[in-house]
VOPAGU-2260 file (C-alpha; in pm, 1 decimal, decimal comma):
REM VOPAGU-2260
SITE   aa  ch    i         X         Y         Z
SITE  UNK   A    0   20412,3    9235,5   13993,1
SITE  UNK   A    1   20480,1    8916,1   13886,7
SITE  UNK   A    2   20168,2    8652,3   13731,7
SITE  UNK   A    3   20195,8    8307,8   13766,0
SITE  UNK   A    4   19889,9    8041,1   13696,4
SITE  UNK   A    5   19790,2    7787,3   13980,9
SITE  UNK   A    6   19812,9    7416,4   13862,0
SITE  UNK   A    7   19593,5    7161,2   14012,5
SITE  UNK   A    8   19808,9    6809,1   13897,5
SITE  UNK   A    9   19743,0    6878,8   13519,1
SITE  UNK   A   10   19418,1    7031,9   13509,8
SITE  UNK   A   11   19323,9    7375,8   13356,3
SITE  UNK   A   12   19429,9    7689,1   13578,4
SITE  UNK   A   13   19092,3    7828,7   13681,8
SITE  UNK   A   14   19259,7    8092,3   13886,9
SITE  UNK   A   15   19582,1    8318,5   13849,6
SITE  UNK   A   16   19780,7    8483,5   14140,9
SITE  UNK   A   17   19935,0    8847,8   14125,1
SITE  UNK   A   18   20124,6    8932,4   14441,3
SITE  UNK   A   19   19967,9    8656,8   14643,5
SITE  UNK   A   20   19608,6    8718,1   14558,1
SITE  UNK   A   21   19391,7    8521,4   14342,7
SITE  UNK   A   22   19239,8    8710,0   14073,7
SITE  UNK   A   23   18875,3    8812,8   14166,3
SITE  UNK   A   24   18570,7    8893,3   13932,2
SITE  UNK   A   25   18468,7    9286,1   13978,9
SITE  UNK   A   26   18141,9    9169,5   13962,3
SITE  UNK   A   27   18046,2    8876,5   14116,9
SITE  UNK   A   28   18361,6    8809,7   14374,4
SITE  UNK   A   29   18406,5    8445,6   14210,0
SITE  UNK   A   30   18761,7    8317,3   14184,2
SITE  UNK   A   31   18705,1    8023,2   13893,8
SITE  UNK   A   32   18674,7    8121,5   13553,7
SITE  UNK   A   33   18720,5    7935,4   13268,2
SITE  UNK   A   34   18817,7    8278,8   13094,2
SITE  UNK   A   35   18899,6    8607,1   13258,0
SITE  UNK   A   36   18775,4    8909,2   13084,0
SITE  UNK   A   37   18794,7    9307,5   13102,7
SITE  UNK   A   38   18467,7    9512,5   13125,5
SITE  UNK   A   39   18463,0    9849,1   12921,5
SITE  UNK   A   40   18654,3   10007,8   13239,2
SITE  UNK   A   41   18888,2    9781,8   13221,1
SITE  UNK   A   42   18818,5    9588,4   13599,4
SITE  UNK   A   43   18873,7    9225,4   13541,6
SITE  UNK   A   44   18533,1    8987,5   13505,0
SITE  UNK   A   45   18477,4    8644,7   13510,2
SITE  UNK   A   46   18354,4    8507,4   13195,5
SITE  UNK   A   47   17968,0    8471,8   13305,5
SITE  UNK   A   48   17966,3    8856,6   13401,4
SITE  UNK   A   49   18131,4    8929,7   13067,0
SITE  UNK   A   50   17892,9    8706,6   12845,5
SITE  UNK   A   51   17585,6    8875,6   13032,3
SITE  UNK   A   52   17719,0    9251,7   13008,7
SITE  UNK   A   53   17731,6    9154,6   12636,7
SITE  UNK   A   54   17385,0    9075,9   12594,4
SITE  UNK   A   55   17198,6    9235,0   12800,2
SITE  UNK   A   56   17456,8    9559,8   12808,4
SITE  UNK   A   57   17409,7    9518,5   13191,3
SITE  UNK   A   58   17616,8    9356,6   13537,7
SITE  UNK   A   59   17479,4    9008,1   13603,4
SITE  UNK   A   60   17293,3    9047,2   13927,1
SITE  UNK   A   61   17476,6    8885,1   14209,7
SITE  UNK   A   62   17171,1    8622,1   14247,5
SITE  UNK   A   63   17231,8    8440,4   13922,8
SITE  UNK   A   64   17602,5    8343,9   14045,8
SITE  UNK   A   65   17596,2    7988,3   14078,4
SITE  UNK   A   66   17883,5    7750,3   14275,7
SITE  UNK   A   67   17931,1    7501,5   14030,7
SITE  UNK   A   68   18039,1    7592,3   13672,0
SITE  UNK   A   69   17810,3    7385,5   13411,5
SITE  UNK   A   70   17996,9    7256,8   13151,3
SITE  UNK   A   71   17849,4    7156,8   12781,5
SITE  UNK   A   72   17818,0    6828,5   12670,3
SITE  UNK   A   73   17962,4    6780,2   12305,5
């Protein structure tokens, strides 16, 4: 299976292709990421589901997914 990352005209990839897919969170379903991540089974999460298992040692619930990703101001 071959991996290659999607390019938007320069941008960051926010999504990666394997066999004609886009990579999906286990977790949420989402398909932009700023940073893909395993879980401790090894199922690939997008970086909001990872952050939250972290803390809380728990899946995000499905109702905190939002569309837009909020970036920080610095």
């Amino acid at each position: 299976a071959t991996t290659t990352n999607a390019s938007s005209g320069g941008g960051k990839s926010t999504a990666r292709w394997v066999e004609g897919a886009p990579t999906q969170c286990f977790n949420c379903q989402t398909t932009t990421t700023p940073l893909w991540r395993r879980d401790e089974n090894g199922n690939t999460i997008c970086n909001a589901c990872g952050l939250y298992y972290k803390l809380h040692n728990m899946h995000r619930p499905i109702s905190m997914k939002r569309n837009v990703i909020k970036r920080r101001k610095r």
